[in-house]
Backbone bond lengths (Angstrom), bond angles and torsions (degrees), N, CA, C in turn:
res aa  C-N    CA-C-N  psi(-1)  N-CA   C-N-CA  omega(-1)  CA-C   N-CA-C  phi
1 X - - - 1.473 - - 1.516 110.09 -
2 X 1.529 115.80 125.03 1.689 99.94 172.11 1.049 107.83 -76.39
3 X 1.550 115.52 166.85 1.404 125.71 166.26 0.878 113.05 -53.21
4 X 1.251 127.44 -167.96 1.931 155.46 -156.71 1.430 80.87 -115.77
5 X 1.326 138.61 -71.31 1.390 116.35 -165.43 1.966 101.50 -59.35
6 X 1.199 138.73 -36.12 1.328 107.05 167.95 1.212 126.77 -88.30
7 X 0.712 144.64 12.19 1.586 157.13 141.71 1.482 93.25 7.59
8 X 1.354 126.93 142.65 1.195 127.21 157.42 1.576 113.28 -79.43
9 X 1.238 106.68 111.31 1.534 110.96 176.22 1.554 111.34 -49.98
10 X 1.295 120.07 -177.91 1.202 137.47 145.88 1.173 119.17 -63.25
11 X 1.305 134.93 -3.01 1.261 151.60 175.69 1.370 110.75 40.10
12 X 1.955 96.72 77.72 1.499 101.92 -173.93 1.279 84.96 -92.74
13 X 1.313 118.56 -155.91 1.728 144.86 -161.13 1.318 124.36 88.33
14 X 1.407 130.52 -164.84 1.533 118.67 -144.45 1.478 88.62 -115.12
15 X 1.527 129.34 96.94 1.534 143.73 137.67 1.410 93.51 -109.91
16 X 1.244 116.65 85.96 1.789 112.87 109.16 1.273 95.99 87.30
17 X 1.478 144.01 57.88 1.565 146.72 -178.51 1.906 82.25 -51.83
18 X 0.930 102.72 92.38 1.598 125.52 156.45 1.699 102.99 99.84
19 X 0.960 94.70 18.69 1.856 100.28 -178.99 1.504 101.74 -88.73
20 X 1.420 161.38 34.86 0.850 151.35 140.18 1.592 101.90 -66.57
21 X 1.236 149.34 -40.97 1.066 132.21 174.78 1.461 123.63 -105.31
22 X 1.082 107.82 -14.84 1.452 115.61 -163.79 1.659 113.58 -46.26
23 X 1.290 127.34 -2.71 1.238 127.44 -166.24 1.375 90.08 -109.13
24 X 1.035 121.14 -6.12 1.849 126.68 -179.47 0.911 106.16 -116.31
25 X 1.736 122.28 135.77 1.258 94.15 152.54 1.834 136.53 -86.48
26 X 1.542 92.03 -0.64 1.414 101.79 171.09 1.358 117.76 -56.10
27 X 1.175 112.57 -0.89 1.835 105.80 -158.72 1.819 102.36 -142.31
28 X 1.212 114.12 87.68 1.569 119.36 -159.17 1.578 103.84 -73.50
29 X 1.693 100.22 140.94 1.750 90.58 165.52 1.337 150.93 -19.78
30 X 1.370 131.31 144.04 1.245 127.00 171.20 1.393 132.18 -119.96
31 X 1.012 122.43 106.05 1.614 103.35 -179.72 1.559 121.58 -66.59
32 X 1.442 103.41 153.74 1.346 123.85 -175.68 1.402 120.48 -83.48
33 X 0.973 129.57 126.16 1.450 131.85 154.36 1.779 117.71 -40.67
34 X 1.385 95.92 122.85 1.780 99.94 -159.58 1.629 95.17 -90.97
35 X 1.677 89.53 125.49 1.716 92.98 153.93 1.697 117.39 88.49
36 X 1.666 105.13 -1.35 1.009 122.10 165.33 2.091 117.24 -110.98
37 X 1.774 80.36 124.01 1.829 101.97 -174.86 1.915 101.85 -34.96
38 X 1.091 118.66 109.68 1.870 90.80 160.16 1.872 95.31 115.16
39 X 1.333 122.52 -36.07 1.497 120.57 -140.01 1.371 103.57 -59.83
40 X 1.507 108.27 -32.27 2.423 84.04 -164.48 1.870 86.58 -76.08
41 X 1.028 140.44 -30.93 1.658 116.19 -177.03 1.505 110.04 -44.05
42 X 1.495 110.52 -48.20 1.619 104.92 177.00 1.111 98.92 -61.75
43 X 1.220 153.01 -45.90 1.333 138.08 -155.16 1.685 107.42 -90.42
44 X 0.663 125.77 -14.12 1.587 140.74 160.38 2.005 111.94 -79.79
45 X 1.034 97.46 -16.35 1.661 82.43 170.82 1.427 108.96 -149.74
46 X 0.983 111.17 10.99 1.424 102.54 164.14 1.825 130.69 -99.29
47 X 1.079 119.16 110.36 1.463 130.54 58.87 1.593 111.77 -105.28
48 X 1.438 110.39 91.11 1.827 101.56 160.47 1.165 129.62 -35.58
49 X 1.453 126.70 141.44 1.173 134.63 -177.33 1.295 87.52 -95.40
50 X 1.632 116.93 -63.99 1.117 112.47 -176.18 1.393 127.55 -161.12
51 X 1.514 168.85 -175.15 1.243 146.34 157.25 1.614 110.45 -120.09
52 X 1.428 111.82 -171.64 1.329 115.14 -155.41 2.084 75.40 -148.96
53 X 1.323 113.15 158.28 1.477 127.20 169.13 1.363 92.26 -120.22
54 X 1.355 83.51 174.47 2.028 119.38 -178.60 1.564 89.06 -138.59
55 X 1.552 94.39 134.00 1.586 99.89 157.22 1.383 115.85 -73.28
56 X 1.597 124.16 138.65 1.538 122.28 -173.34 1.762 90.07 -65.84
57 X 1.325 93.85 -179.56 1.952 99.25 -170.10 1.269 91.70 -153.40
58 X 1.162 120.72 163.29 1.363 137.18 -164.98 1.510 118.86 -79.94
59 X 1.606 103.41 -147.07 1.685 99.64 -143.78 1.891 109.23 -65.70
60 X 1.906 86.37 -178.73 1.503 90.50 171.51 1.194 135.90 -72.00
61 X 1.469 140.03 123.99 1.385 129.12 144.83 1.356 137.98 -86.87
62 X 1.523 125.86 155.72 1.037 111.61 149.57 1.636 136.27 -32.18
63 X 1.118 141.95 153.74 1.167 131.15 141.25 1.391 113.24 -141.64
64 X 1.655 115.14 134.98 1.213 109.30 -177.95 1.871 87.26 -111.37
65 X 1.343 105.58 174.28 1.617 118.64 -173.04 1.393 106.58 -71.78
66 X 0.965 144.73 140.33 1.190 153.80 160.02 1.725 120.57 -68.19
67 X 1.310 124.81 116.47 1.087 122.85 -150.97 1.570 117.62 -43.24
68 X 1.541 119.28 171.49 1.582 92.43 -171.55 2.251 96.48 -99.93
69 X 1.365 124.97 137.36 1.194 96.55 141.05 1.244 156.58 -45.05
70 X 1.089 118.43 145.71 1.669 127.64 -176.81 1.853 107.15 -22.16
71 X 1.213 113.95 -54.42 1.675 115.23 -164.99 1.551 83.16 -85.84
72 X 1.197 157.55 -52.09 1.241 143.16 138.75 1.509 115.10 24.96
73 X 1.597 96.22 -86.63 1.682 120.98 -171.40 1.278 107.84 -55.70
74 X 1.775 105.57 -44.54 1.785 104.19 -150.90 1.564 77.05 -107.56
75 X 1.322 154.14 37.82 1.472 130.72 109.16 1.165 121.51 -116.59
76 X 1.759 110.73 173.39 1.242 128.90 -157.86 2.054 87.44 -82.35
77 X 0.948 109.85 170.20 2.064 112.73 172.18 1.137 96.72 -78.48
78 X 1.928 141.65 -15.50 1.638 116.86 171.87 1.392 102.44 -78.20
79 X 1.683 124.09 17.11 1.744 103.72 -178.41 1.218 101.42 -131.15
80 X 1.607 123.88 15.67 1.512 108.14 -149.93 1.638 92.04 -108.95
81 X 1.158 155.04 122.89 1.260 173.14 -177.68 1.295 99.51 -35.61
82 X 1.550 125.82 170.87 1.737 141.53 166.98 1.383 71.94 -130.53
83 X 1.650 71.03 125.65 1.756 109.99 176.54 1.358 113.96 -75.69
84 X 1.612 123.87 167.33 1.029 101.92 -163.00 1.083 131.10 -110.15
85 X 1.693 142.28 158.30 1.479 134.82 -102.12 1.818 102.34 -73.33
86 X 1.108 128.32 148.11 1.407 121.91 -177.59 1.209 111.29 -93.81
87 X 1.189 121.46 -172.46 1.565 133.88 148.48 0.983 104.70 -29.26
88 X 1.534 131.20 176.63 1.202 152.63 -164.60 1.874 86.58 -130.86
89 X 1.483 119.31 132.41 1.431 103.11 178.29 1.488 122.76 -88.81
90 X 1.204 112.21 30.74 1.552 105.23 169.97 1.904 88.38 -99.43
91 X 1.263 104.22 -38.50 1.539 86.74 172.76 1.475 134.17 -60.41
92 X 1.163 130.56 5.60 1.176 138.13 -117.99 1.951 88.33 -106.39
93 X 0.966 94.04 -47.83 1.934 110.58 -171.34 1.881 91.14 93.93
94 X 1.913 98.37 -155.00 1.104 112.34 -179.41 1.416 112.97 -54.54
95 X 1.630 103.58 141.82 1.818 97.48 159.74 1.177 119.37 -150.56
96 X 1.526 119.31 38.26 1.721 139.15 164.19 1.554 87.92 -69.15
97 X 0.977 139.42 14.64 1.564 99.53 166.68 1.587 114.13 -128.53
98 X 1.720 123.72 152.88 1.287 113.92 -176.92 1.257 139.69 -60.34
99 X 1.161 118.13 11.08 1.972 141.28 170.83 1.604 82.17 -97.22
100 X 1.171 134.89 -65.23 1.374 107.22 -153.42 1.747 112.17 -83.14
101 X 1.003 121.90 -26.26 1.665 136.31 173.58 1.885 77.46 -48.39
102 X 1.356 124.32 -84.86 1.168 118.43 -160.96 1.195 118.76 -46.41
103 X 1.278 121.46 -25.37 1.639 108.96 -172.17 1.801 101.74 -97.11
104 X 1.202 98.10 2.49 2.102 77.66 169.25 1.437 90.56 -101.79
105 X 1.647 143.33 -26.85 1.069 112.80 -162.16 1.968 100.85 -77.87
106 X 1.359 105.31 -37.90 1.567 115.13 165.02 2.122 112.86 -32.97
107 X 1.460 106.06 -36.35 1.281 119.51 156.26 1.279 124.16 -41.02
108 X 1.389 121.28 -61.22 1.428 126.38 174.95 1.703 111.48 -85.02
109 X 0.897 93.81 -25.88 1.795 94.73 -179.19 0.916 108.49 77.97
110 X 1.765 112.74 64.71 1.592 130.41 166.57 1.199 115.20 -142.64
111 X 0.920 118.74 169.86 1.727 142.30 -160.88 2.016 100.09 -76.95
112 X 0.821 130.34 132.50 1.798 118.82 163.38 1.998 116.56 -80.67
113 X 0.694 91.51 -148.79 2.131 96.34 -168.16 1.412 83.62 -160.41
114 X 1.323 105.03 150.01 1.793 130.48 156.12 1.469 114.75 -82.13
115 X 1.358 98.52 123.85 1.558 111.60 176.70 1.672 100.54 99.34
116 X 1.163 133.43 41.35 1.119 149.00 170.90 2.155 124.59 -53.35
117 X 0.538 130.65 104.29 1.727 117.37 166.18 1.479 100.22 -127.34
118 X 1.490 97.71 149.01 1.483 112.63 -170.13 1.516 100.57 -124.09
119 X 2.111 94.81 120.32 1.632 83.46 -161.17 1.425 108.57 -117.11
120 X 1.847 109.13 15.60 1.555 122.70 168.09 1.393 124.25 146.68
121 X 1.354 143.66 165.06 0.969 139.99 -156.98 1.566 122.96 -148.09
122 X 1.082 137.90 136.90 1.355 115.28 166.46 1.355 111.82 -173.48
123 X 1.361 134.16 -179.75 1.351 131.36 -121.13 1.377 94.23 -151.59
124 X 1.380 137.38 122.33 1.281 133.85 -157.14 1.962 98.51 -127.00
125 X 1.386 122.13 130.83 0.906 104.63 -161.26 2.099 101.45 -104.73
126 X 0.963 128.07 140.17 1.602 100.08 -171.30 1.973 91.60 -143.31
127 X 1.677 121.00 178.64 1.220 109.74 -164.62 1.447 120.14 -85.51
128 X 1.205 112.81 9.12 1.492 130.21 175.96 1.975 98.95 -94.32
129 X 1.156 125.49 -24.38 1.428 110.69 -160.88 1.653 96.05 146.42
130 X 1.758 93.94 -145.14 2.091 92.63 -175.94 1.161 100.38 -152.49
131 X 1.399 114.67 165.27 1.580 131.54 -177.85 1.080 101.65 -118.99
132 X 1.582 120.01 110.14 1.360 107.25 154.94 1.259 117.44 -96.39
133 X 1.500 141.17 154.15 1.278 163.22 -169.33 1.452 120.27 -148.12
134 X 1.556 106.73 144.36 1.309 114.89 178.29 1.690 101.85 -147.16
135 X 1.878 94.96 143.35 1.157 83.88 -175.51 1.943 109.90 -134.43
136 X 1.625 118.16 131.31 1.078 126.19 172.75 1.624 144.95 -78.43
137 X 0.717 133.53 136.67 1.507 140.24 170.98 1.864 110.76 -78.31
138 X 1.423 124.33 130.86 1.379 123.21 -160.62 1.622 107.07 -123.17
139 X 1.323 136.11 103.97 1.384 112.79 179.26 1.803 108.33 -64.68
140 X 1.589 101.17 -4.89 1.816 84.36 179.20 1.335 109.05 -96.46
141 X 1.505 110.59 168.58 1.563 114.48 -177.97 1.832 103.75 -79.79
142 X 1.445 101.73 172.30 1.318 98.58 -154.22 1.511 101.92 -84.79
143 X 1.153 118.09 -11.98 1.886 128.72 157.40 1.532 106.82 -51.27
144 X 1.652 106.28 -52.05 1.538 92.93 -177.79 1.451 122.07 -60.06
145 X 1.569 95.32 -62.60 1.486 94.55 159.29 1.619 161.53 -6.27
146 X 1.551 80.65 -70.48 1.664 89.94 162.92 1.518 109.90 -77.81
147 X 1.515 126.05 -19.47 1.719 123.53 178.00 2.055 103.84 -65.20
148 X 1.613 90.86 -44.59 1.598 88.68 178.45 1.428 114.53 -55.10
149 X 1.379 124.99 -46.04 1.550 127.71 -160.83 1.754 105.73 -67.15
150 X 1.975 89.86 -50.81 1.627 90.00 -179.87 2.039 125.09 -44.80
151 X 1.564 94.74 -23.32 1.191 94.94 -178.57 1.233 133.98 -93.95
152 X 1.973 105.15 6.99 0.885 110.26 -178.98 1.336 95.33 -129.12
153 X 0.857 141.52 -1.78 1.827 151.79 -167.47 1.472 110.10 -104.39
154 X 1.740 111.12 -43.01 1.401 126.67 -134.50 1.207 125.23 42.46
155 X 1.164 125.97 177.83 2.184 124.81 179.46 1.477 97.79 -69.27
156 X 1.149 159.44 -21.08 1.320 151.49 179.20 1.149 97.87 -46.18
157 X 1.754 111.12 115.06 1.634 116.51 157.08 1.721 94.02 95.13
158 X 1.031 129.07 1.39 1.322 131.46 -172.11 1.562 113.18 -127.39
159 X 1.536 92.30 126.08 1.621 139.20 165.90 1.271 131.23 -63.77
160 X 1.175 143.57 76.09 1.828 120.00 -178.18 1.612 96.81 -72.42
161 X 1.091 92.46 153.00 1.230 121.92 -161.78 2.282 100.56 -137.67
162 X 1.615 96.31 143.98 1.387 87.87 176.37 1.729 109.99 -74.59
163 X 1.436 114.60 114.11 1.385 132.76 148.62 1.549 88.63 113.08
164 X 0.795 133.25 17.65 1.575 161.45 147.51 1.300 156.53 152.23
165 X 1.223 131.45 -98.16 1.725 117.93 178.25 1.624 110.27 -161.74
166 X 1.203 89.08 174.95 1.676 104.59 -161.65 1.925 85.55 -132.95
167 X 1.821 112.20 136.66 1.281 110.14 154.27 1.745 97.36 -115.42
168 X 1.326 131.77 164.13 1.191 132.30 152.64 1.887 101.11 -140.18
169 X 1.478 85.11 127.85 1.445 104.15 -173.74 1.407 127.25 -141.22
170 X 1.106 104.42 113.96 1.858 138.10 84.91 1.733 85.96 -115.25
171 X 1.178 112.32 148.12 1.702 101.51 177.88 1.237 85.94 -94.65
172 X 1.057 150.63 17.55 1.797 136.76 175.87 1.766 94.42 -107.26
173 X 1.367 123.78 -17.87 1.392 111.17 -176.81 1.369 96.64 -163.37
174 X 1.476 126.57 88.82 1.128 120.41 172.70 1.140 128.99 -57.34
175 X 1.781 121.34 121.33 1.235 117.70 174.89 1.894 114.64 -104.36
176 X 1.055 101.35 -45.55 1.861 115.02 -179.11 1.716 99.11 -115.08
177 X 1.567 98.32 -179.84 1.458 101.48 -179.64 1.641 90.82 -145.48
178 X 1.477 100.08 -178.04 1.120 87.78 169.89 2.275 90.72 -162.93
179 X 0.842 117.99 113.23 1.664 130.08 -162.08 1.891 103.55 -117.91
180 X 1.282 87.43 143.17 1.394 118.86 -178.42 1.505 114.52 -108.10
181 X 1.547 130.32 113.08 1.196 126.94 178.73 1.428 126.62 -136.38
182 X 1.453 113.26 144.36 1.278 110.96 -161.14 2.296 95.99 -54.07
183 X 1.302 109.52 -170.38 1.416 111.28 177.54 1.553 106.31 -88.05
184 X 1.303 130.77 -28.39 1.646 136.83 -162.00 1.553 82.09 -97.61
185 X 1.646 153.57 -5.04 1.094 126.88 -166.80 1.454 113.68 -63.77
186 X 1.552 121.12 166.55 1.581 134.48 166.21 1.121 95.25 -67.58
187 X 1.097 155.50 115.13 1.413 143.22 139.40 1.601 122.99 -147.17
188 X 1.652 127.45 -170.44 1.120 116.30 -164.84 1.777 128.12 -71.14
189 X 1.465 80.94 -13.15 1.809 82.81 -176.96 1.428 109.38 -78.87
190 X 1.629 125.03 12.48 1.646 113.92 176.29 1.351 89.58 -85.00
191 X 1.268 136.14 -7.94 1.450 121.26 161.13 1.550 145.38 -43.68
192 X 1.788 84.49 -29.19 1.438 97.76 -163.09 1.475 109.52 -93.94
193 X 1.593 125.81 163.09 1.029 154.32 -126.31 1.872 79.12 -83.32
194 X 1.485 101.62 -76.99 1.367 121.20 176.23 1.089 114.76 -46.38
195 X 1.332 128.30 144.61 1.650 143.68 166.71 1.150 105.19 -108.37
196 X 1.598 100.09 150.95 1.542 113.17 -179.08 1.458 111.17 -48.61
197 X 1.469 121.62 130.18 1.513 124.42 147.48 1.470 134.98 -16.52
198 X 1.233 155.57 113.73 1.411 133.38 -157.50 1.796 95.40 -76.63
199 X 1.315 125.51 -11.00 1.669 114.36 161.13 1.489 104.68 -93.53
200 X 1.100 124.90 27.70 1.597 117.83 150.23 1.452 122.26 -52.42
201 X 1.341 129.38 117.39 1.171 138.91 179.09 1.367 108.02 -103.06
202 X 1.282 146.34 -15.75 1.531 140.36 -108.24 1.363 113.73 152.89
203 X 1.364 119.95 149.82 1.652 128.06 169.74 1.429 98.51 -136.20
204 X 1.156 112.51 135.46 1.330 134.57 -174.91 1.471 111.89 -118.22
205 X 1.985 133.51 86.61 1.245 120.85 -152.83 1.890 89.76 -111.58
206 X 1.056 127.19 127.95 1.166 133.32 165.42 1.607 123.13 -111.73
207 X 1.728 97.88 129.74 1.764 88.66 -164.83 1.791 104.32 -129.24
208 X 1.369 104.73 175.19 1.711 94.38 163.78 1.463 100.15 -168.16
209 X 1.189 130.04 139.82 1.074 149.94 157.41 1.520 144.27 -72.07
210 X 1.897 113.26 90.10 1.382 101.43 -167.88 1.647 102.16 -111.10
């Protein structure tokens, strides 16, 4: 039996308060549950069929962003595409190291943060399609945090949130998210194998919806 701390949550966190379909039009918006850590992921995959785990993986790295490509540069983030669908992260193998931190955030088609740990991943399957999500450990506080993203995100598609923020982007059709959380929050990473770092400052939950 797992514990209560792995319990499969409700798998709140920031997919897409109505982004389960929004990339379809077969599959109409959803609103989000306000003010709760995690909520459009539940609302993006629920009713689960079923989920898949990631083994947690080891220590922290840095990660700095990986430069942006050309269609990158010369668009704004409401034009820039969700890349296309990745691995599933139990397939993933190791990903303590800074080549691999970069290539899942390169997954969602977002920027990384310094002081990075990656504390698991996994792929939720529901009757619209699946959510995959991954979720981080931050040595910065969640002020820094959201100051880093704003400067690389801008507020387009972005939420403050108490103890920090939520972006969901393209904000004209949410496909991924990308959420800022205090370290004590409810959310999906009490799932994971790994526990926060005792220099955990921050949770860093990144999601996307295919």
């Amino acid at each position: 039996m797992p514990s209560a701390r792995r319990a499969l949550w409700p798998l709140p966190f920031a997919l897409l308060a109505g982004a389960a379909g929004c990339q379809s039009s077969r599959h109409p918006p959803r609103s989000e549950p306000a003010g709760e850590p995690g909520a459009a992921v539940a609302a993006a995959s629920a009713p689960a069929a079923s989920s898949h785990g990631a083994h947690a993986v080891s220590s922290a790295a840095v990660v700095s962003a990986p430069p942006p490509s050309r269609r990158d540069a010369a668009a704004p983030p409401d034009e820039v595409q969700l890349p296309e669908l990745p691995t599933a992260p139990q397939h993933r193998g190791d990903t303590s190291s800074t080549e691999a931190l970069r290539a899942i955030f390169s997954d969602y088609g977002l920027p990384g943060a310094p002081g990075l740990t990656h504390l698991c991943g996994r792929r939720t399957y529901h009757s619209g399609g699946h959510v995959t999500w991954d979720a981080f450990s931050a040595e910065a506080t969640p002020e820094q945090l959201v100051a880093h993203y704003e400067a690389r995100l801008g507020k387009t598609g972005f939420e403050a949130r108490p103890g920090g923020g939520l972006w969901r982007l393209p904000a004209r059709a949410p496909a991924r998210t990308l959420e800022v959380l205090p370290r004590d929050a409810s959310a999906p990473h009490q799932q994971c194998e790994r526990e926060l770092p005792a220099n955990a400052g921050s949770v860093l939950l990144l999601s996307r919806n295919d």
